[in-house]
C-alpha positions in Angstrom: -10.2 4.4 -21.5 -8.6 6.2 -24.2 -4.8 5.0 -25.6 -2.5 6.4 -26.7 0.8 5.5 -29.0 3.9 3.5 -27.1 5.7 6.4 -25.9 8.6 4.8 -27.9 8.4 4.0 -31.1 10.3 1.1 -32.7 14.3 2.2 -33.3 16.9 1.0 -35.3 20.0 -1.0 -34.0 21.7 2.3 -33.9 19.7 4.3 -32.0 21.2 5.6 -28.9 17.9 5.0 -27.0 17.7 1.1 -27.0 17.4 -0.5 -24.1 20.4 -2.8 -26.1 22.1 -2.6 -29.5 21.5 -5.2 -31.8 23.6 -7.8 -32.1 24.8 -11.0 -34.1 22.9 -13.9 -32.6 26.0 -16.5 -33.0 27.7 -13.8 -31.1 24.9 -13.3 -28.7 25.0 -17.1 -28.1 28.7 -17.3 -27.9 28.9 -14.9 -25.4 26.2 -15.7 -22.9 28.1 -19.5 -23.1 31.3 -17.6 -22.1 29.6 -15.3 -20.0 28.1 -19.0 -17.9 31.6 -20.4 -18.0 33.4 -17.6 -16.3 30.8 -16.1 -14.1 31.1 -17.0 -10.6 28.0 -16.7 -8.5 27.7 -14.4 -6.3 28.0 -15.3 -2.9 26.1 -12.6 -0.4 27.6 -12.3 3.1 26.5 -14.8 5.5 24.8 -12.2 8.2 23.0 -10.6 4.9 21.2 -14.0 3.9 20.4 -14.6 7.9 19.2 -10.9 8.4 17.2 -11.4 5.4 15.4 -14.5 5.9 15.3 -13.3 9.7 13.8 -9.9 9.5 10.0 -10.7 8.7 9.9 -12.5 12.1 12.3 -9.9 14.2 9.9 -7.7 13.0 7.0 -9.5 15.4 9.9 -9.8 18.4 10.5 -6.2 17.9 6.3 -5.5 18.0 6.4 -7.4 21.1 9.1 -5.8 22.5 7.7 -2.4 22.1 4.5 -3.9 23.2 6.1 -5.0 26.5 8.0 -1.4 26.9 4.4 0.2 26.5 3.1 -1.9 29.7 6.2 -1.3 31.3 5.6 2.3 30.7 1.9 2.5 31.7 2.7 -0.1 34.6 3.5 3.2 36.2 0.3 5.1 35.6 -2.4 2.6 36.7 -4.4 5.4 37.5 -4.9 6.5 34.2 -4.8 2.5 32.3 -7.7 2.0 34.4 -9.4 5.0 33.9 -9.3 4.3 30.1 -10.7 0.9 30.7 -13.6 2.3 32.7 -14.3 4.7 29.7 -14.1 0.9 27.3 -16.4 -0.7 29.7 -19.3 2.4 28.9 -19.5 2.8 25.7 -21.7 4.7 23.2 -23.1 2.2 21.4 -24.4 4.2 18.5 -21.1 6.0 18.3 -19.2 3.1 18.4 -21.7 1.5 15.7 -21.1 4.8 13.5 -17.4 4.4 14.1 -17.2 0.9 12.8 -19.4 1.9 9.7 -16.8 4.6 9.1 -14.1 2.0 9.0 -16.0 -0.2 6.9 -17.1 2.7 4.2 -12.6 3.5 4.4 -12.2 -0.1 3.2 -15.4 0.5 0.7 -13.5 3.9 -0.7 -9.8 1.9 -1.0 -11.6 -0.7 -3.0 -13.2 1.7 -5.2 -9.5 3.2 -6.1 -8.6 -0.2 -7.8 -12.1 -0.7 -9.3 -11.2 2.5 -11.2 -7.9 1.7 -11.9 -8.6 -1.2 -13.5 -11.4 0.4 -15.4 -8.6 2.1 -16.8 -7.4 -0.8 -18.8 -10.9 -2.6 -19.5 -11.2 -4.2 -16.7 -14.3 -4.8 -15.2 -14.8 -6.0 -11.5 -17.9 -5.6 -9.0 -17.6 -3.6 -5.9 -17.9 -6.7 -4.1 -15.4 -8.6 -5.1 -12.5 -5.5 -4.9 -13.6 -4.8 -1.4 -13.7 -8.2 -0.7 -10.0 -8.4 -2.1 -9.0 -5.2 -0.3 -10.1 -6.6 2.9 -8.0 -10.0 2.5 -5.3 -7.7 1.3 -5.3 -5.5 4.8 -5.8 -8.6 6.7 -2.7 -10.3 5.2 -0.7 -6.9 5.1 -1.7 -6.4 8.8 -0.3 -9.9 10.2 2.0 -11.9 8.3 5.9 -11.9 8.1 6.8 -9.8 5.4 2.5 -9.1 5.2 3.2 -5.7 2.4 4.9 -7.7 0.3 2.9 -11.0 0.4 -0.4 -8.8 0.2 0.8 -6.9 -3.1 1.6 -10.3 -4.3 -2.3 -11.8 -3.3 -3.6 -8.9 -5.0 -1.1 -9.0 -8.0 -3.1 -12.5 -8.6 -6.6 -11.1 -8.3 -6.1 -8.7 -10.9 -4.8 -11.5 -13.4 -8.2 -13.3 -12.2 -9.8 -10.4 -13.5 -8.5 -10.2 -16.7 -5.7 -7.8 -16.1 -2.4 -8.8 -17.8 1.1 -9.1 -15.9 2.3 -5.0 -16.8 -1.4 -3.6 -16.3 -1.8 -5.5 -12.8 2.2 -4.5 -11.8 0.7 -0.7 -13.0 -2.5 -1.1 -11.0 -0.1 -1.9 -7.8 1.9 1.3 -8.4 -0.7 3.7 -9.0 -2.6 2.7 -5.7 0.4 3.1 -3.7 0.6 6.8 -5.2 -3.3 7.6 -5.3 -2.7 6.6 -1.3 -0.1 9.0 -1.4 -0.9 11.9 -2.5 -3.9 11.6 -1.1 -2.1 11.3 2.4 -0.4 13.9 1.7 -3.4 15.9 0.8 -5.4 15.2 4.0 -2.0 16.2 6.4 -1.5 19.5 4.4 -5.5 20.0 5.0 -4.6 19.0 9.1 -1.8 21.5 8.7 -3.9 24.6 8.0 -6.7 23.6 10.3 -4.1 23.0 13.3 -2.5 26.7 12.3 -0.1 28.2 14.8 -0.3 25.0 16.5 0.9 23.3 13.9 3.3 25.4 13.1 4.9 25.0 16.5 5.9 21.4 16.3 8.0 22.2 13.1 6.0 20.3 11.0 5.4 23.2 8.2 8.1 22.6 5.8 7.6 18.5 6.3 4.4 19.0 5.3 4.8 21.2 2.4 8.1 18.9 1.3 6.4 15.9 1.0 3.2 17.1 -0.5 5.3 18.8 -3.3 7.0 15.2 -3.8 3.8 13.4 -4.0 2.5 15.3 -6.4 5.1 15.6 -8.8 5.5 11.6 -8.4 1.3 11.8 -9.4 1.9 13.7 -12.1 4.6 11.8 -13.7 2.5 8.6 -13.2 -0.7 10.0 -15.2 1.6 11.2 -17.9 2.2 7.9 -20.0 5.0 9.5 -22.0 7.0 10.7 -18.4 6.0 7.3 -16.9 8.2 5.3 -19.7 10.5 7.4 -20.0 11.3 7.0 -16.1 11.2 3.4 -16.4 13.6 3.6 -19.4 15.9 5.7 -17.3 16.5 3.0 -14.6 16.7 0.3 -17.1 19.1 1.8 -18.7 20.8 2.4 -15.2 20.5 -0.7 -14.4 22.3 -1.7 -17.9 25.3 0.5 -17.1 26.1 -0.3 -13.6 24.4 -4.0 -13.2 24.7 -5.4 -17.0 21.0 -6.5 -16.3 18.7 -6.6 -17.8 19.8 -8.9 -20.6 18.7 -10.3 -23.8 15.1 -12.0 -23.5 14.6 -10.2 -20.1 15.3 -7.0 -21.9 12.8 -7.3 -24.2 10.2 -8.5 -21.9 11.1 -4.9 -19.7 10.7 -3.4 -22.6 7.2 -4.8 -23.9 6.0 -4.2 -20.1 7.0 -0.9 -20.6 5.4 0.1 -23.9 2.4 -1.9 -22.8 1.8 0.5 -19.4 2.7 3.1 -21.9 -0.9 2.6 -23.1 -2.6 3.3 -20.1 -4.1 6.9 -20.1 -6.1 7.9 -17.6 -8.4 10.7 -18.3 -9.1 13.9 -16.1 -12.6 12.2 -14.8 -11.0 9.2 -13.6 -7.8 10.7 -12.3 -10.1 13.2 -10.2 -12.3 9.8 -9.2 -9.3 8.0 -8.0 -7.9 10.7 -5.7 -11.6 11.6 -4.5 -11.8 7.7 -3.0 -8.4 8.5 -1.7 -8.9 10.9 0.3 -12.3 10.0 1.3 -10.4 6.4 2.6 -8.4 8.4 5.0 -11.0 10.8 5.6 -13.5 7.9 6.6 -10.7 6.2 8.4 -9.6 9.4 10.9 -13.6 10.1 11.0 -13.8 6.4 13.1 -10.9 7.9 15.4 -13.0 10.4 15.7 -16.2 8.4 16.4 -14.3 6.5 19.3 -13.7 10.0 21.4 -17.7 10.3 21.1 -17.8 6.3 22.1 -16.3 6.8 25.0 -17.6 10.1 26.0 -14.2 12.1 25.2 -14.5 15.4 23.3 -12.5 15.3 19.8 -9.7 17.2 19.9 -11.0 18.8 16.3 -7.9 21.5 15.6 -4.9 18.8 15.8 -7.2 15.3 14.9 -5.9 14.8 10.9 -2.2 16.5 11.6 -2.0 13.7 14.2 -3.7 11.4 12.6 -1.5 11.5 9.6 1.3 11.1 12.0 -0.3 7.9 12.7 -0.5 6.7 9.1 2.8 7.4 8.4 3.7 5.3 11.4 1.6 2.7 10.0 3.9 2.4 6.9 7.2 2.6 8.8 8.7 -1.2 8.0 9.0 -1.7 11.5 5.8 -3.6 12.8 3.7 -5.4 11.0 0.5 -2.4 10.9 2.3 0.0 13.1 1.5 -2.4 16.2 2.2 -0.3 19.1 4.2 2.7 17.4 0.6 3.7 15.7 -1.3 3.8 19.5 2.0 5.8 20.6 2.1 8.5 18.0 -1.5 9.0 17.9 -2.0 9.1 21.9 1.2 11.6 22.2 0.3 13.7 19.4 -3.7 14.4 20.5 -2.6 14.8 23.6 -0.5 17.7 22.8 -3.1 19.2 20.9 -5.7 19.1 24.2 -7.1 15.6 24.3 -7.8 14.6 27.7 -4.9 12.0 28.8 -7.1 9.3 30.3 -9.4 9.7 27.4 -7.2 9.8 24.6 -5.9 6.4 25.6 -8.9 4.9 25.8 -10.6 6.4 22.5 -7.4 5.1 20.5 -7.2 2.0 21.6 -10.9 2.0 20.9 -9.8 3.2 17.5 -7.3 1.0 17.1 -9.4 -2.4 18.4 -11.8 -1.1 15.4 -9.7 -0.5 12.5 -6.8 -3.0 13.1 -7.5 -6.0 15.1 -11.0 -6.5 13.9 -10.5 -6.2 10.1 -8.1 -9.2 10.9 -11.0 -12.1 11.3 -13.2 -10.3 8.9 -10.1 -10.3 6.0 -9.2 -14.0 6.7 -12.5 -15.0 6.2 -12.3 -13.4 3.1 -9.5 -14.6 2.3 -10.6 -18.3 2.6 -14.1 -17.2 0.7 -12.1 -15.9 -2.3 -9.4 -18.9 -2.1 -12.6 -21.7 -2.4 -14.2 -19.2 -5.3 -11.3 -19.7 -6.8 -10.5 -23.1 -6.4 -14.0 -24.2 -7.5 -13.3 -22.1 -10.6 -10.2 -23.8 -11.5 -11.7 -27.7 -11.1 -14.3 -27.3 -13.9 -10.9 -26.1 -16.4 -8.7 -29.0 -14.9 -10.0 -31.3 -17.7 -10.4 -29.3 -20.5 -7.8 -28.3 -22.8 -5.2 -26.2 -21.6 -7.1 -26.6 -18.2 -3.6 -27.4 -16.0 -2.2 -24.0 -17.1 -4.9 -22.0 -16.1 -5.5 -24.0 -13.0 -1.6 -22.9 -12.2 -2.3 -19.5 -12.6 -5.3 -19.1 -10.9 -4.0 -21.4 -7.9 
């Protein structure tokens, strides 16, 4: 890793550029009392608080509901259901063993984008333990109420376990959510130009091209340390003017997060690393959709496979189900079929595809999970009697 200075540098109380002027710290004091004794809390509308606290499990009522509308919908076409389960009861096996290798390498690649991230900032970690983090991570992303947010949280803690402090961890989060991005982005505009007229006609050109150009310019930004701060410094700042937050010691600590990500340079090698194992994550993953048409005998519908795949993903990451349950097996079936997939076929090679990548990773991730979680915990009992042993057993709990 190579550093570079804070891309701000330390300003006097009158520089226009502080997060917040200086100021008197009776005043400061006096102030923040008054500021307590007339502030009234702020009291969210009742249907707010009950659609928040709600949502994570509508979300499963609304999976289900889908779910049922999808047997509802193939209720109708028996025919074909049961023509795709004759193709699932003869299987390739070798095929099917390839596909499932495929999936397993696309976890292998995701975990080698954090290993690099974090080599960023020092931080070493074995390519066992990130994949098996990343496969806890999908597992709990994949199946729990609010699973995204709860996952980025899990991992959040891994990387402190590692040695990564609180701004370098919160960084690593945001750059994989971009390397995935742009990579994403990357493989649809490649699925784009292989699909050609095809593609063209489902008016997908300029969607492609619009949010490739956005993903990129969000990637550069990132890698530039300099354009990074002064992004974060813009919101802040924002935030200041319209939401008086943040304030005093929580200003200071956004602002020491800040210059401390400001530090983080990564070089041309390991930028070009990290989006090579993105890409070759969604590559290996739409290779095991591609594996379960040879699995069950189906011929791959090569021109249209990654502009429908990456439909698929970016069903995946709608915040409707938790991991795209039944919206993914939807988009994917519709959009192959379009592109000459065999009905009967296509069903039965994604939900082949899907059996693979989604609701198999689920047993194998909790079982990481609880492997990591009695790692951990028999880390933290040796430290519970030494000195300074209960904070780090919090921490690492």
């Amino acid at each position: 890793m190579t550093s570079r200075p804070p891309a701000r540098q330390a300003r006097n109380a009158e520089g226009s550029g502080a997060i917040e002027p200086a100021r008197n710290a009776a005043g400061d004091q006096d102030s923040e009392a008054e500021g307590h004794q007339n502030r009234s809390p702020s009291v969210k509308p009742l249907w707010r608080q009950l659609m928040r606290r709600s949502w994570p499990w509508l979300r499963y009522v609304l999976g289900l509901a889908l779910a049922v509308l999808a047997l509802w919908a193939l209720s109708g076409r028996r025919d074909e259901l049961s023509g795709a389960t004759k193709y699932l009861s003869h299987l390739d096996w070798v095929w099917l063993v390839l596909g499932v290798a495929g999936e397993a390498a696309s976890l292998v690649a995701f975990g080698l984008i954090q290993k690099r991230l974090l080599e960023a900032g020092d931080v070493r970690i074995g390519i066992g333990r990130v994949t098996a983090i990343t496969f806890a991570s999908t597992a709990i992303a994949n199946s729990m109420p609010a699973g995204p947010v709860v996952s980025s949280v899990f991992a959040f803690h891994q990387y402190r376990r590692q040695g990564a402090d609180d701004a370098f961890a919160g960084w690593i989060l945001a750059a994989v959510f971009v390397s995935a991005s742009v990579s994403l982005a990357l493989v649809a505009a490649a699925g784009l130009a292989i699909a050609g007229a095809e593609g063209a006609g489902f008016d997908l050109v300029w969607v492609t091209v619009g949010v490739l150009a956005v993903a990129v310019v969000i990637g550069a930004v990132f890698v530039q340390p300099r354009a990074l701060a002064a992004v974060c410094y813009f919101f802040v700042r924002t935030s200041q003017r319209l939401f008086h937050r943040p304030r005093g010691e929580s200003a200071a600590r956004v602002e020491a997060m800040i210059d401390r990500i400001s530090l983080v340079h990564l070089s041309v090698r390991q930028i070009v690393s990290v989006t090579w194992w993105g890409v070759a994550n969604w590559v290996f993953d739409c290779g095991c959709l591609a594996l379960s048409f040879m699995a069950v005998g189906a011929g791959v519908p090569w021109k249209g496979l990654l502009l429908a795949y990456g439909a698929g993903q970016l069903a995946v990451n709608l915040p409707i189900t938790p991991g795209g349950l039944g919206v993914v097996e939807g988009s994917l079936t519709i959009a192959l079929v379009a592109f000459g997939g065999a009905e009967t076929q296509t069903v039965a090679a994604v939900l082949l595809y899907r059996i693979i990548s989604f609701w198999g990773e689920l047993p194998i991730g909790w079982v990481t999970w609880g492997v990591i979680t009695l790692t951990n915990r028999r880390m933290v009992q040796p430290l519970a009697g030494t000195r300074g042993g209960s904070e780090v057993a919090e921490v690492m709990a």
